[in-house]
C-alpha positions as CSV (number, residue, x, y, z in Angstrom):
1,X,0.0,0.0,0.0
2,X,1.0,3.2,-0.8
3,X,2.1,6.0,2.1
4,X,0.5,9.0,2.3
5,X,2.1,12.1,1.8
6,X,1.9,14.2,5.0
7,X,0.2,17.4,3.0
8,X,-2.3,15.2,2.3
9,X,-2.9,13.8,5.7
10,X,-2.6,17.7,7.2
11,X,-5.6,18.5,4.1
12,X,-7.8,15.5,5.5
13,X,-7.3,16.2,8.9
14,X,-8.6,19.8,8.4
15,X,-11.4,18.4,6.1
16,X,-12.4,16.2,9.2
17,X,-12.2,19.5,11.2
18,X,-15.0,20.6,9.2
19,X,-17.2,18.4,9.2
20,X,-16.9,18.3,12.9
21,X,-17.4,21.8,13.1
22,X,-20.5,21.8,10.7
23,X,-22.2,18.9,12.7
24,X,-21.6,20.8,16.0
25,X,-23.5,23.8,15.1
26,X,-26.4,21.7,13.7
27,X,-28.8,21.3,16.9
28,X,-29.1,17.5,17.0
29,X,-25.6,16.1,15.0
30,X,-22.5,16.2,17.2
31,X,-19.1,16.9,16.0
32,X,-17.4,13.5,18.0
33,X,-19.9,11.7,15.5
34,X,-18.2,13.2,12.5
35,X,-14.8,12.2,14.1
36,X,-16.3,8.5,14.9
37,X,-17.7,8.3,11.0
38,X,-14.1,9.3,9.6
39,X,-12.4,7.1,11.5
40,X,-10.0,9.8,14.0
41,X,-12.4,9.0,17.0
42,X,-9.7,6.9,18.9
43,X,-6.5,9.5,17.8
44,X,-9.0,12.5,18.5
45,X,-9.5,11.3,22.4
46,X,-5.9,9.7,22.8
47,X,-4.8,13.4,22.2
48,X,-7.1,15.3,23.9
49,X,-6.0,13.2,27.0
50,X,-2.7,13.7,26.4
51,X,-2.8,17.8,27.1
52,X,-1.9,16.8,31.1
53,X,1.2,17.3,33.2
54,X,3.6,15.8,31.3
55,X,2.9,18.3,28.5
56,X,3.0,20.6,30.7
57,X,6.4,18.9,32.3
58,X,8.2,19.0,28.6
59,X,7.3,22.7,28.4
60,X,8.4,23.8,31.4
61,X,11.5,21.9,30.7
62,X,11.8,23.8,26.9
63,X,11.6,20.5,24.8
64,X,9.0,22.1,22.4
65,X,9.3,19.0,19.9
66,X,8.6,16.5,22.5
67,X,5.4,18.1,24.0
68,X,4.5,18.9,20.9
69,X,4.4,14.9,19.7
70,X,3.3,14.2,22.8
71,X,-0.1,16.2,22.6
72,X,-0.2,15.2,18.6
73,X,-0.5,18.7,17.9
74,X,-0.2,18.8,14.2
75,X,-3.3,16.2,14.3
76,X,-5.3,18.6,16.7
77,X,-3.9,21.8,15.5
78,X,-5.6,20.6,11.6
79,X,-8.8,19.5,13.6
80,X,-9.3,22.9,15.3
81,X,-8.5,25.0,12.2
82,X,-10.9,22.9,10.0
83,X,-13.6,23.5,13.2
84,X,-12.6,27.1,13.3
85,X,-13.3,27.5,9.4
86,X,-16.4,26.0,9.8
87,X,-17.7,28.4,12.1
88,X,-16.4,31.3,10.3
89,X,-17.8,30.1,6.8
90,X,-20.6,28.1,7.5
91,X,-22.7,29.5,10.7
92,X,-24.6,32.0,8.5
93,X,-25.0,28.5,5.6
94,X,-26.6,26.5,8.7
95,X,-28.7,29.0,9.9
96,X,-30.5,29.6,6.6
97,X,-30.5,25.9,6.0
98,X,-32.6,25.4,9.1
99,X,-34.7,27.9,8.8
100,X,-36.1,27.6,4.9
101,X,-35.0,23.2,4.2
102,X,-34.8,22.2,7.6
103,X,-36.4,18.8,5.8
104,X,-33.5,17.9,3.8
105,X,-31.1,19.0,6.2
106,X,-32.2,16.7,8.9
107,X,-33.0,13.7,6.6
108,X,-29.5,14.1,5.6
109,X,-28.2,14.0,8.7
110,X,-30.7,11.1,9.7
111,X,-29.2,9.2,6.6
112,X,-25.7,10.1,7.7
113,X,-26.0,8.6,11.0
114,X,-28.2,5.4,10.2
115,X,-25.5,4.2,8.2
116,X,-23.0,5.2,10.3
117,X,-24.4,3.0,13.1
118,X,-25.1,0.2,11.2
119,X,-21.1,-0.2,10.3
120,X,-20.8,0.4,14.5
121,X,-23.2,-2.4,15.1
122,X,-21.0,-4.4,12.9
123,X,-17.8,-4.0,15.5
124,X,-19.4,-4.7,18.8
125,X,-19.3,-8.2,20.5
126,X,-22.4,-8.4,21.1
127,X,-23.6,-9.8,24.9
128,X,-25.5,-9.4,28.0
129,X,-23.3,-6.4,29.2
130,X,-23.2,-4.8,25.6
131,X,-26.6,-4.8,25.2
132,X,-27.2,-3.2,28.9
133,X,-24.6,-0.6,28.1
134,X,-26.3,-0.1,24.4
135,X,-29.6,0.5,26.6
136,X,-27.9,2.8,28.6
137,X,-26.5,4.9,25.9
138,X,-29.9,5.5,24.0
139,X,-31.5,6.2,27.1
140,X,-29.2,8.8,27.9
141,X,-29.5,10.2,24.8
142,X,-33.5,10.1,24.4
143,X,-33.7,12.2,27.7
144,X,-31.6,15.0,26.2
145,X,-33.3,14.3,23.0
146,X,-36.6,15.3,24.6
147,X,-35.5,17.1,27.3
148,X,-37.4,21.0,28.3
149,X,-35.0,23.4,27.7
150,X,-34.5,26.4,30.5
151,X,-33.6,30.3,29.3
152,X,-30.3,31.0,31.4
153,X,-29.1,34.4,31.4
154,X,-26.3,35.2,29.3
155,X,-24.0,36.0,31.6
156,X,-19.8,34.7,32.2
157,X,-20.6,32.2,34.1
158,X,-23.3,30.6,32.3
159,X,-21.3,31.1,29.0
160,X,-17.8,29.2,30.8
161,X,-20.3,26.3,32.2
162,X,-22.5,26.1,28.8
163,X,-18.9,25.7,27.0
164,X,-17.4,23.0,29.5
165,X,-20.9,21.2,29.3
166,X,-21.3,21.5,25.8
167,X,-17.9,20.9,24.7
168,X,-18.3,17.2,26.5
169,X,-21.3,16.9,24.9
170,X,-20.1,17.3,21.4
171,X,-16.8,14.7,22.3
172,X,-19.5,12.5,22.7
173,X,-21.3,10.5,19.2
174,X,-24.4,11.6,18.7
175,X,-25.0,13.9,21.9
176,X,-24.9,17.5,20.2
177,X,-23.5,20.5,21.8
178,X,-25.5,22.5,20.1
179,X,-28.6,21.1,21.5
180,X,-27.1,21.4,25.0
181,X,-26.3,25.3,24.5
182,X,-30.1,25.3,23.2
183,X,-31.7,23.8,25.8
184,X,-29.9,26.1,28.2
185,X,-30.6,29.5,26.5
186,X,-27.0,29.8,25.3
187,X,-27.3,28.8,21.9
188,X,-28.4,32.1,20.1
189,X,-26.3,34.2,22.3
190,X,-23.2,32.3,21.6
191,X,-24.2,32.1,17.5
192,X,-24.6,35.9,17.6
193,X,-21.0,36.1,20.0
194,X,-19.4,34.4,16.6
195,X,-21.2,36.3,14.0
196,X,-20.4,39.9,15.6
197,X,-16.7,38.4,16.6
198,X,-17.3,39.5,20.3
199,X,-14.0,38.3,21.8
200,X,-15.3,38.9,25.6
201,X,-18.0,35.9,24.9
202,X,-15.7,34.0,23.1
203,X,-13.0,33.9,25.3
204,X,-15.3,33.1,28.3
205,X,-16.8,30.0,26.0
206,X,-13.3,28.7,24.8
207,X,-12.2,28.8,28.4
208,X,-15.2,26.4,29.5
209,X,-14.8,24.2,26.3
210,X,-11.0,23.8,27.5
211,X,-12.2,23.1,30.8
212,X,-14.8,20.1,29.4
213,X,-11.5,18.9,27.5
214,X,-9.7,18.5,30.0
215,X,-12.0,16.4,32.2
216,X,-14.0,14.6,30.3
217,X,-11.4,13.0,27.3
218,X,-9.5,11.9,29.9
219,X,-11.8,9.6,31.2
220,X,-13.7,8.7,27.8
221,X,-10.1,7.7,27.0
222,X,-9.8,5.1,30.2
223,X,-13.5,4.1,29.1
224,X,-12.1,3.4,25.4
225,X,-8.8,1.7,27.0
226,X,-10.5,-0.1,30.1
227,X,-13.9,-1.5,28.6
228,X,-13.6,-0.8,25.1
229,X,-16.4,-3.1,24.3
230,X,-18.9,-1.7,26.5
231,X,-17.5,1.6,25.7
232,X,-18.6,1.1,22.0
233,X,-22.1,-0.3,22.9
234,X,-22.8,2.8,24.9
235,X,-21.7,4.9,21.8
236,X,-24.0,2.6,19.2
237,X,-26.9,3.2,22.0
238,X,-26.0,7.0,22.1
239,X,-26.1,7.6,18.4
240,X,-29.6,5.2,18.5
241,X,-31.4,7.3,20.9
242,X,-30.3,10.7,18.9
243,X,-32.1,9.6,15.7
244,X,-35.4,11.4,17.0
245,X,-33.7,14.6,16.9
246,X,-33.0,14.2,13.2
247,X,-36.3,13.3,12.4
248,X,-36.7,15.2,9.2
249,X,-40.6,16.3,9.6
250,X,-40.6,17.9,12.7
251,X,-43.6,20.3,14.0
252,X,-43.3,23.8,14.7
253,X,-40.2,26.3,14.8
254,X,-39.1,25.5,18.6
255,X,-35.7,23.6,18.2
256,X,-35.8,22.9,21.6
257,X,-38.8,21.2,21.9
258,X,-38.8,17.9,20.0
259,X,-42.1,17.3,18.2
260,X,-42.5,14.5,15.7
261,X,-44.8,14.4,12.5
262,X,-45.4,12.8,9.5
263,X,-44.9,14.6,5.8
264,X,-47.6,17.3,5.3
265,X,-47.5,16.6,1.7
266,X,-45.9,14.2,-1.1
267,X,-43.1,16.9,-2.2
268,X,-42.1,16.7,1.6
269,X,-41.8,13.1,1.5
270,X,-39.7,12.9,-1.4
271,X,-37.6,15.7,0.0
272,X,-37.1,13.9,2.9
273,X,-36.4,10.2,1.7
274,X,-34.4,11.7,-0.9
275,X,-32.2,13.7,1.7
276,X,-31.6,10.8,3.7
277,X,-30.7,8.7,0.9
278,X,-27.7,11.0,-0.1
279,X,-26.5,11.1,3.9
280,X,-26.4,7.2,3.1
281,X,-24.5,7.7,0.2
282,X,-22.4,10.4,1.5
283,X,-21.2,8.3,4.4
284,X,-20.7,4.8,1.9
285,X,-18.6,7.6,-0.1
286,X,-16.8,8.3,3.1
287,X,-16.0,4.8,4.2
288,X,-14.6,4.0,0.6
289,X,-12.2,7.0,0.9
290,X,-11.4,5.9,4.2
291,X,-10.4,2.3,2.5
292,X,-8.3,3.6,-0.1
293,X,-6.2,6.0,1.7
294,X,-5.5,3.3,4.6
295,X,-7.2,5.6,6.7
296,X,-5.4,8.9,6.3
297,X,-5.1,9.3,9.9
């Protein structure tokens, strides 16, 4: 098999990045289920973990190159400017895509992550404990699904907490941080922080999601290394219990309360089929990619 140049792998890493950062401000899709689709899940967590004391240790001592392999930060680096050209280019795209074809938007999404999870199913050795875990998982994720949301204030220290819980959530498959910034008020604030480039709000966010980093990949990464198995399961049972929030014929204009329909007419039927039959297609396109660049990662 061929190698890879490393341009290349720097240009996927950032196309990754974007994706990421396209799910994560689609209420419903979570970045960490773009990262689990293209195959940098385990990489993206094992890094994450990795920005501890002994990076911190190798700084402190002046060996740049060594903390710097030890975090993987040409790998996170590409990530966070794909994420951070996503946000930039894209927040005004998703906004008007939810507001006038929120029915092919979510059906492709829908389709995205239905084929996703059937190639997850495929992986997990299936028992007693996996299926409890699996259980677990969508039930977590159905009660955010349909969870009330509550109007904070937008204040600092709702914006640092909103960004540490979010930034967990989005880590997660399937659990999207959007969807926890909505249900707490945050979400249009924190849109509106990006589009008018208020560095105050910003700051305060990216502190909280640095926070959430932190803690939480460290032990999702002793989940993946400990119980890998179950760890999976739960994941599968996550991105299961999210599909309701992707249903592409929702009621109403509330995209914090979920409210499920059928098609209102035979145009949005074939919208909506059609949608979800190109997010199947897109990730099949995805998974060949993945096969004939040996991953990329």
């Amino acid at each position: 098999m061929k190698s890879i140049p490393k341009g290349s792998k720097w240009v996927g890493w950032v196309a990754r990045g974007f994706l990421m950062g396209v799910a994560d401000m689609v209420p419903g899709v979570s970045g960490g289920t773009m990262a689990l689709i293209t195959g940098i899940y385990d990489r993206l967590i094992t890094a994450l973990s990795r920005l501890d004391l002994t990076a911190l240790g190798l700084l402190w001592r002046r060996d740049i190159a060594a903390a710097w392999r030890h975090v993987d930060a040409n790998f996170l680096l590409c990530l966070l400017g794909g994420i951070l050209m996503a946000l930039v280019v894209m927040s005004h795209v998703v906004s008007w895509l939810l507001v006038n074809v929120p029915v092919a938007l979510w059906g492709f999404f829908l389709g995205l992550l239905a084929a996703a999870l059937h190639a997850l199913l495929a992986d997990v050795v299936w028992g007693r404990k996996t299926v409890v875990a699996m259980l677990a998982g969508t039930l977590l994720a159905l009660t955010t699904a349909f969870a009330s949301g509550a109007a904070l204030e937008p204040i600092p220290i709702w914006y640092f907490l909103g960004g540490m819980v979010a930034i967990s959530a989005m880590i997660l498959p399937g659990i999207s941080g959007s969807l926890i910034l909505l249900l707490l008020g945050l979400y249009l604030p924190a849109v509106e922080a990006i589009r008018q480039f208020d560095i105050g709000v910003i700051l305060i966010i990216g502190s909280g999601c640095a926070t959430g980093i932190l803690l939480f990949s460290r032990l999702l990464r002793w989940f993946m290394t400990q119980h890998r198995m179950l760890t999976m399961a739960a994941l599968c049972g996550v991105v299961l219990g999210a599909m309701p929030r992707l249903w592409p014929w929702q009621g109403g204009e509330d995209l914090i309360q979920l409210s499920l329909r059928l098609p209102d007419s035979t145009a949005s039927l074939i919208t909506g089929t059609m949608a979800v039959a190109v997010g199947v297609l897109v990730y099949a396109g995805i998974r060949w990619m993945l096969r004939n660049s040996d991953q990329g990662v």
